[in-house]
C-alpha positions as CSV (number, residue, x, y, z in Angstrom):
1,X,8.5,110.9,-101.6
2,X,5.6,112.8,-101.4
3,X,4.2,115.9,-103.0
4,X,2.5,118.8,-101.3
5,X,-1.4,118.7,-102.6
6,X,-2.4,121.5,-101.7
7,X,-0.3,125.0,-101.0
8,X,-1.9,127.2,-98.3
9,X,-1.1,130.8,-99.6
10,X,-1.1,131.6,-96.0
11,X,2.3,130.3,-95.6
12,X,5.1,132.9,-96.3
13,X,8.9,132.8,-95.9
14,X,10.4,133.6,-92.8
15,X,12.6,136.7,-91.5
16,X,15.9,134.0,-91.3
17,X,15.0,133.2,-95.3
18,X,14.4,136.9,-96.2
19,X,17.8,137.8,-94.1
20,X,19.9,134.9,-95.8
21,X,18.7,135.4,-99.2
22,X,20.1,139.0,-98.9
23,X,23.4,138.4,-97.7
24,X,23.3,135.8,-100.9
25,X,22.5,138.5,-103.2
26,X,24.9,141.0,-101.4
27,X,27.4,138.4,-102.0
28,X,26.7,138.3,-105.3
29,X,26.5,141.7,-106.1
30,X,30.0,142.3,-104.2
31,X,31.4,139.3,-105.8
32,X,30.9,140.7,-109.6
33,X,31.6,144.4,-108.7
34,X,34.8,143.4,-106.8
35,X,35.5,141.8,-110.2
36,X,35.4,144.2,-112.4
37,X,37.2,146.5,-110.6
38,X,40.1,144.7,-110.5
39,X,39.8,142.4,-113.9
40,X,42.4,144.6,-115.7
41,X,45.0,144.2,-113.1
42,X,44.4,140.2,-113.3
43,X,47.3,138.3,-114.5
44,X,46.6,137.1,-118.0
45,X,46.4,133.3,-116.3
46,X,44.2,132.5,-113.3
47,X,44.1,129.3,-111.3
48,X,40.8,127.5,-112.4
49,X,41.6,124.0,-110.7
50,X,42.9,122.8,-107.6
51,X,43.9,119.2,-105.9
52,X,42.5,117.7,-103.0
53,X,45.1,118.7,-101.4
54,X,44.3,122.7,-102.4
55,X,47.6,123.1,-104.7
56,X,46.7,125.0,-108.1
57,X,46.5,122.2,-110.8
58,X,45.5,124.1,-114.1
59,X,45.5,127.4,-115.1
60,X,42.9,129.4,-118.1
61,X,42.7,132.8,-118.9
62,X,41.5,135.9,-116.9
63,X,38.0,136.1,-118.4
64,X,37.4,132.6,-116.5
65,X,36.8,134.2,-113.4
66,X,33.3,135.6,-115.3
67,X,32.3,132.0,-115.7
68,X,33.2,131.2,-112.3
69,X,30.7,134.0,-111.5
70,X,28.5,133.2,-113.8
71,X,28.5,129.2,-112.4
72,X,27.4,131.0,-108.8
73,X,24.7,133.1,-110.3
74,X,23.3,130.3,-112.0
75,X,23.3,127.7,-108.9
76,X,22.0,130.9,-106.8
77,X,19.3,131.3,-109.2
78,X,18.2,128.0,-109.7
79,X,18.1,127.5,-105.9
80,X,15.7,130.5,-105.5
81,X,13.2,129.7,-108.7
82,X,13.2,125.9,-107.0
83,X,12.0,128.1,-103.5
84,X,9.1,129.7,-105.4
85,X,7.8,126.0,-106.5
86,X,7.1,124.4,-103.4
87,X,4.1,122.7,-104.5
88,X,6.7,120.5,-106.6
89,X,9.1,119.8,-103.4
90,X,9.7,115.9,-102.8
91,X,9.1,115.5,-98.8
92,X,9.9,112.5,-97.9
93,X,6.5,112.2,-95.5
94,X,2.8,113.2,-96.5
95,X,2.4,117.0,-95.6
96,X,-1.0,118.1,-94.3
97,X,-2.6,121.2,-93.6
98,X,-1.7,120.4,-89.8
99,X,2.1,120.1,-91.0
100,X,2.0,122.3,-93.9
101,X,4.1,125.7,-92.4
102,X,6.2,124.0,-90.4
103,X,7.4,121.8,-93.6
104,X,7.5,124.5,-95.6
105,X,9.6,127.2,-93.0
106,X,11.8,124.1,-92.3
107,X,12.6,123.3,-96.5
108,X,13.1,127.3,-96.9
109,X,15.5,127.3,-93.8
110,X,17.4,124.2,-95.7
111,X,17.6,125.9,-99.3
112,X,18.3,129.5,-97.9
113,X,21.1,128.1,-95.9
114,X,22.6,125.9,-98.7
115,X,22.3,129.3,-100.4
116,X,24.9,131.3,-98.4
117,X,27.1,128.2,-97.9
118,X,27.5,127.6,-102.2
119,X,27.4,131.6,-102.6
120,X,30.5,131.8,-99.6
121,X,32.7,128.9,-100.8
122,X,32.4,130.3,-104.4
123,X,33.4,134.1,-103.0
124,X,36.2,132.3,-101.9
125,X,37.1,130.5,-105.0
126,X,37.0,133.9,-106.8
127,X,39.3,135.9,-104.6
128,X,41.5,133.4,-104.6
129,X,41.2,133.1,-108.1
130,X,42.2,136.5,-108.4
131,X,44.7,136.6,-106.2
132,X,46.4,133.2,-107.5
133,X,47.4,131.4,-104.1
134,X,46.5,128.2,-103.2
135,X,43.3,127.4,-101.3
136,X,44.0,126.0,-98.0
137,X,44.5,122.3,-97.7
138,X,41.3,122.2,-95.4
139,X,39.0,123.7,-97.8
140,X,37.3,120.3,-99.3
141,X,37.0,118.9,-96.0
142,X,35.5,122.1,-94.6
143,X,32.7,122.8,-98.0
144,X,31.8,118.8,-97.6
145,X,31.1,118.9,-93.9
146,X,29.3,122.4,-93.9
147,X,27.2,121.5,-96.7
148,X,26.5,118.2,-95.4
149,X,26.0,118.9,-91.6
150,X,23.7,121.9,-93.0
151,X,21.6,119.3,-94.9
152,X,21.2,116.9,-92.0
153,X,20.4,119.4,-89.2
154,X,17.5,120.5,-91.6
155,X,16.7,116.9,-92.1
156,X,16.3,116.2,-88.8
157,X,14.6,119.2,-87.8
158,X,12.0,118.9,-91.1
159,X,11.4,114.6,-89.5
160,X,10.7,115.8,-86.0
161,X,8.3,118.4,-86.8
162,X,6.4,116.4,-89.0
163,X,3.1,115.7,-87.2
């Protein structure tokens, strides 16, 4: 893996990373609010595991569902400090002043993206938390495969725009 040398300043985030990273935090936002509206109506006992299969598993109290949120801010936040380091990203080719914004917009594109995906799927654990159902049966398959076909169809685009 190699490390970017030298940053050009020049290079800024795109409208699609500016767009995405405020749906995230819109997310977010709704995500808590929506919470504390309704935590005194919670059940006392909230699902906080589930199967494969989707079937609630194990149950906690209520005030779970705050580190449930607390688990997305953290990942959300991380994500975004790790976007304002670029200089430290691991590429797995040498990135050159030629190559540099392309790289760069291409690695945003793939953190933004991964982003909304983790911020979505953990909305959906928390209403469903709330609400106490089951998730559906095709929710592991479904987080796995948009997660992974959102890191290979950045992959491939960050290897053909390389040179």
């Amino acid at each position: 893996m190699m490390k970017i040398e030298r940053l050009d300043r020049n290079v800024k985030r795109t409208r699609l990373v500016w767009i995405v990273d405020c749906l995230c935090a819109a997310l977010l936002i709704s995500m808590t609010v929506w919470v504390a509206c309704r935590y005194a109506a919670l059940p006392d006992r909230i699902p906080t595991h589930y199967g494969a299969d989707g079937v609630i598993n194990g149950y906690s109290g209520k005030s779970m569902i705050w580190v449930l949120l607390a688990i997305t801010w953290f990942i959300v936040g991380l994500l975004s400090v790790a976007e304002l380091f670029p200089k430290y990203w691991n590429i797995p080719f040498k990135v050159t002043k030629e190559n540099q914004a392309r790289v760069l917009t291409i690695a945003w594109h793939m953190l933004s993206t991964t982003k909304l995906i983790i911020t979505g799927v953990f909305a959906y654990l928390t209403i469903k938390g709330t609400q106490g159902g089951n998730l559906s049966a095709y929710f592991a398959p479904i987080f796995i495969s948009a997660i992974s076909l959102n890191s290979l169809y950045w992959v491939v685009r960050l290897v053909l725009n390389r040179k």
